[in-house]
N, C-alpha and C positions, 0 to 999 in steps of 0.2 A: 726539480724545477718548480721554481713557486708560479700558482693559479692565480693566474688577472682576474678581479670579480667584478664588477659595476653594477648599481642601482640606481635607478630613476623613476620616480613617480611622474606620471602629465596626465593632463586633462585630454582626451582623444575627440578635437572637436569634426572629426568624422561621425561618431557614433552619438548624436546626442540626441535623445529623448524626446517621448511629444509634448514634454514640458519644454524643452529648448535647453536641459542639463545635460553636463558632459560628463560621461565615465570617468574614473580616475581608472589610469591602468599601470602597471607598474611594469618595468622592463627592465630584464635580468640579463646581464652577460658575461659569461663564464669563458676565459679563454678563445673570446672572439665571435661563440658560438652564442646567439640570442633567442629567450624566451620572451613573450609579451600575455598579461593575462590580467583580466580585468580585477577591481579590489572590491567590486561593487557596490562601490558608494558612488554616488552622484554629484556634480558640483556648478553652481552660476560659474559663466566663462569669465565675470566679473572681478570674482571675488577667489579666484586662484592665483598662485604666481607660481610662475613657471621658473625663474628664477630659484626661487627655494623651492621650490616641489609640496609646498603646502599651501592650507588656505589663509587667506589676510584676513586679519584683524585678531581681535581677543575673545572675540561672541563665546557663547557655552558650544554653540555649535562648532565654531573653530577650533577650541580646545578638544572639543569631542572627536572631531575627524581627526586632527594631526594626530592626538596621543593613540588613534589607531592606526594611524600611517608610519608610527614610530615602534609599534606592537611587530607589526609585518615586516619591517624592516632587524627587530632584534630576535624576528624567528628566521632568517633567512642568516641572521651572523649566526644563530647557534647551531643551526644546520652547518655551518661552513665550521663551525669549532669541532663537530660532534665528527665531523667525515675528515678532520685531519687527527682525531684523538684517535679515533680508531685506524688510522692509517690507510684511510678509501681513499679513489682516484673520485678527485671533482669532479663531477661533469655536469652540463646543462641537464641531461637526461637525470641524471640522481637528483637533482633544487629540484626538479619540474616535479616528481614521483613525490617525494617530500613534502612538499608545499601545499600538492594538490591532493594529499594524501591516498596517494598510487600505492598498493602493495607492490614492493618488487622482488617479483621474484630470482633473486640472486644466484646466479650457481657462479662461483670462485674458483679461477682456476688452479692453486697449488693445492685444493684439498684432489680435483679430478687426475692432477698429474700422481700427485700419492696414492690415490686409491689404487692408478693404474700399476704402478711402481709395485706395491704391497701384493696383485695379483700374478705379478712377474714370478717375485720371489716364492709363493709359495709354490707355482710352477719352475724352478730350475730345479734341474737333474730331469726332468717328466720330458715339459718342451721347449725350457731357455735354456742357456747355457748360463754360468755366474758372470761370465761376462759380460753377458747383453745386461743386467741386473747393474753391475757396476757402471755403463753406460749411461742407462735413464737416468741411475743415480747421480750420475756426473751432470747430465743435461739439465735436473730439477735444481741443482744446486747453482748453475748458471741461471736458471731462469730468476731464482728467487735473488741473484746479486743483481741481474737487470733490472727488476722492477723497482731495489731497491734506487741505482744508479740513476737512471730515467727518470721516475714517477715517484719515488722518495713511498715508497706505498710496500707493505709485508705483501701484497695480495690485489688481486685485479677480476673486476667481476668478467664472463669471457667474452659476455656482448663486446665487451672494448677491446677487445685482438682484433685488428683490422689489418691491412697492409699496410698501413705506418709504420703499426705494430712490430710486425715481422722485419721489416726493413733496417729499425732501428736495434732491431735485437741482431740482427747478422752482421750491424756495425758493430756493437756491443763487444759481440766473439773477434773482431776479427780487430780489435782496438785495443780496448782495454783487455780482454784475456788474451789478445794478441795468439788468436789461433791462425793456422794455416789454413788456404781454402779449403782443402778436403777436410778438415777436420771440423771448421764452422758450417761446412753443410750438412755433415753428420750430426751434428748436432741438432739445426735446422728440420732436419729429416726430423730425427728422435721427436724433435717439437711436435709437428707437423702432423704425427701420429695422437698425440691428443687431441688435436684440432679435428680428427678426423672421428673422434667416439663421440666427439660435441655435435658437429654434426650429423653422426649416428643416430644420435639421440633426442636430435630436432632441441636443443639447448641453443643453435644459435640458426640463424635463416641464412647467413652467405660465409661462405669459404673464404679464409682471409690470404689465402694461400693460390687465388684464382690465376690472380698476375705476376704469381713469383717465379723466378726461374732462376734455376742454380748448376752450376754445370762445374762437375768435379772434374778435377787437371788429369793425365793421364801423369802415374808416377814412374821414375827409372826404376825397373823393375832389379833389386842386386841379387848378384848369384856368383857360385865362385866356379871359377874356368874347370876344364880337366887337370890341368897343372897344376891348380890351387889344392883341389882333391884329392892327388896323387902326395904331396905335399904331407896334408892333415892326415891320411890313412899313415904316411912313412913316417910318421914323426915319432920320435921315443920318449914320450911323459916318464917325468920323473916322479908325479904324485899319481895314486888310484883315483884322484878326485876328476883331475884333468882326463886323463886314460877314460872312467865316464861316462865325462861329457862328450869327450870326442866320438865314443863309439854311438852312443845314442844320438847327437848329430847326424851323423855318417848316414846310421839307419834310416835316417827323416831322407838324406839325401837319394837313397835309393829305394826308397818304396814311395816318395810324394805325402808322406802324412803330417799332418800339423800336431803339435803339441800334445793337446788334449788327447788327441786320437792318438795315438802313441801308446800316452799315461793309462787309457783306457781299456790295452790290449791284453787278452790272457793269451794263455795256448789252447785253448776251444776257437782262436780266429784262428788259427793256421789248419787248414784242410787240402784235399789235393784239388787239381782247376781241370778244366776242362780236356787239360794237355798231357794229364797224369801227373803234372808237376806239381810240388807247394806254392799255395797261394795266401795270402793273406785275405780275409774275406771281415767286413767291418762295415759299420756304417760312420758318418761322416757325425761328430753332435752336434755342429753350429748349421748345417745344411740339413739334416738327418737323412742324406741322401745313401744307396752303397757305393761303397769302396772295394773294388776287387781288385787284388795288387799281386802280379806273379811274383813268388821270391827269388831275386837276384844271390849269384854265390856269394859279395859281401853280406849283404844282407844276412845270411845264414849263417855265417860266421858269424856274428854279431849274437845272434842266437843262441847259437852254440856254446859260445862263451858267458852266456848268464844264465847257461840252463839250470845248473846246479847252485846259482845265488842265493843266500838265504833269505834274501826278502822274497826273488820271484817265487821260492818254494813256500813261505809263508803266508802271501798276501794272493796268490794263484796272480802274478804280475808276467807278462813277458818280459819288460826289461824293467830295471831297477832305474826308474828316472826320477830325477829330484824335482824344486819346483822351477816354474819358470822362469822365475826371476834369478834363483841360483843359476840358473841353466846361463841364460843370457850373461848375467857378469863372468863366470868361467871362460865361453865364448871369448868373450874379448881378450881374455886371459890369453887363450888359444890363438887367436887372430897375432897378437902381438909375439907369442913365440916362433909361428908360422912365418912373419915377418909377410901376411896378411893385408895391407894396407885399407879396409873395406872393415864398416860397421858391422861386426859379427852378430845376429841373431838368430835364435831358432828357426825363425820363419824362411831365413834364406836359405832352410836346406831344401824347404819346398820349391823357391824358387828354382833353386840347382836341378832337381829333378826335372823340373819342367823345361828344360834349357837344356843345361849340358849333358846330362844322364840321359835322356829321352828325344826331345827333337833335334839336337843335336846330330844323334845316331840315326836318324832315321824312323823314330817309331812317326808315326801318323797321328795329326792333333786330336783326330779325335778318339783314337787311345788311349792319349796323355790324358782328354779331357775327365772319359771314365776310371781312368786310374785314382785323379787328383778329385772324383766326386762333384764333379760341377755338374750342375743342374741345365747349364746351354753352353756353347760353344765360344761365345763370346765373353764367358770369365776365364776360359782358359787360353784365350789371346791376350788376355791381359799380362798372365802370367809367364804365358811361353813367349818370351821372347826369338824370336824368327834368327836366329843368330847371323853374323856377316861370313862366319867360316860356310854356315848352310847356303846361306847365297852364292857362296864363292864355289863350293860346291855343283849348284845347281846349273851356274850358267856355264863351267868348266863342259859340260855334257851338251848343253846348246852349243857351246864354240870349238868343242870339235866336231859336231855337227855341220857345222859351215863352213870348216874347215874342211874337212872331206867335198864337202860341196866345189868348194874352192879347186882342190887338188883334179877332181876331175874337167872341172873345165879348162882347166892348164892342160891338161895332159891330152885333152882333143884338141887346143890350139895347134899344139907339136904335133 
């Protein structure tokens, strides 16, 4: 977006002198926003013209005023050259500092979003996960196409993040990278966490973030039925590769573990629980919360069967799981033999667990909750969806409740 600039020289016959001379002041407007500040020369209200912004006639002294009115006017264009070469955002406030030779002290924000970034990284495996790393990295990479989008600018000093700012940047996501709302408030968030070291760090004096509000959609939680389950366990794979995936799915499905947490398992996690039985005991790495999970008889099975793997014998691995991405495309591979109808991914075997394996059956949500590692109750509503058979369930015991009810007051009529 190109920056509207204007310049005006006048004589300020408010302010004139106990000679009866008017200031010359000059008046600068940068995108609407105006500066006014004196040149300090003096001038007869006579022998100005407002019309031209200089003074009349040829005199030495007319030549001497204008060719410094024309001095001030080609330091205020090289100022406007010098801040589009280096690719700055214009503002009233940068001419004003410039001009009036202000030091400004600058702090820019893709050097602070990097720094933060670069202390992530050498913090994953410790307290990130690689994923939160790939996140930021995705959100700095958005930030620096917005600036470019918007403000035509590599770089923004961060006094100038305001809520415009923000506003414009969650069009941005939600436009041109054309993200979904939960994922342009994630983003949003990500942002939002630099804004918060800036003001940490007394770099800027107001929250640009005071009046924003953002509200992520509740998503359809997918998971596959007991029939889906029963299905995927009976199926006969023709390849080791499929066979797996499937088993290692399976496994997510009846213990509640995600991914990583899986990949991250020896046989030093498995000990016995409270009950004399095995239990899987682990902690969570994107929460680093524990995970204490009784093991169910597939489950064990599943065990059983890569005990003697030559990875998990070599890498001290529980199961031999590939990466995630392999993991996922297989999945669908499976989904379509299954005759599946539903986006296969790893994650849905968590949801499964939380659903059909678990509340389903009966266990108590907040069971489920510490099974699945949540930190409060209300991420594991997210996840457990309340099922229609549990409901169907539930009120079947209320209505023959009132039915009984019912049968005896029939039976006193008579």
């Amino acid at each position: 977006m190109k920056t509207k600039i204007t310049l005006h020289f006048y004589a300020k016959s408010t302010k004139a002198n106990a000679a009866g001379l008017l200031p010359i002041y000059v008046r600068l407007t940068v995108d609407g926003n105006r500066m006014e500040f004196s040149t300090k020369k003096f001038i007869d209200s006579a022998k100005w013209s407002p019309e031209m912004s200089k003074m009349k006639g040829n005199t030495e002294n007319a030549r001497s005023l204008n060719e410094y009115l024309d001095l001030l006017k080609s330091k205020i264009f090289d100022i406007q050259m010098e801040l589009i070469h280096r690719n700055e955002l214009l503002t009233i406030e940068v001419f004003k500092n410039r001009l009036l030779g202000i030091q400004d002290n600058q702090r820019m924000l893709i050097p602070i979003f990097k720094d933060h970034n670069n202390k992530i990284k050498e913090l994953v495996g410790k307290e990130y996960a690689p994923g939160t790393l790939e996140r930021y990295n995705t959100s700095l990479k958005h930030t620096v196409e917005f600036l470019e989008w918007k403000y035509k600018v590599s770089d923004i000093d961060i006094k100038h993040v305001d809520h415009a700012f923000i506003m414009e940047y969650e069009f941005f996501l939600r436009s041109v990278r054309n993200c979904a709302n939960n994922t342009a408030v994630k983003y949003i968030k990500n942002f939002s966490k630099i804004i918060k070291i800036c003001l940490a760090n007394h770099w800027i004096d107001r929250n640009p973030f005071a009046n924003y509000k953002a509200k992520v959609k509740e998503v359809e939680r997918v998971y596959l039925s007991e029939a889906e389950i029963e299905t995927v366990i009976n199926k006969d794979f023709k390849t080791e590769r499929l066979s797996l995936v499937r088993d290692i799915f399976l496994f997510s499905c009846f213990t509640g573990l995600a991914y990583i947490d899986v990949k991250n398992l020896t046989k030093s996690h498995i000990s016995l629980g409270i009950d004399g039985e095995k239990w899987i005991f682990t902690h969570r790495q994107k929460t680093e919360t524990a995970s204490k999970i009784p093991i169910l008889p597939v489950t064990q099975m599943i065990i059983d069967k890569y005990e003697e793997y030559p990875e998990c014998c070599n890498q001290d691995k529980l199961l031999p799981i590939l990466s995630n991405q392999k993991m996922n495309a297989y999945l669908k591979e499976i989904a379509g033999i299954c005759a599946i109808d539903k986006d296969l991914t790893f994650h849905i075997a968590r949801h499964t667990f939380a659903t059909t394996v678990t509340l389903t059956n009966g266990v108590p949500i907040e069971s489920v909750s510490k099974m699945l590692g949540h930190k409060n109750l209300r991420t594991t509503q997210h996840y457990a969806k309340v099922l229609d058979k549990k409901v169907g369930e539930d009120m079947k015991i209320l209505r023959d409740k009132f039915s009984k009810i019912e049968t005896k007051k029939e039976q006193k009529t008579i």
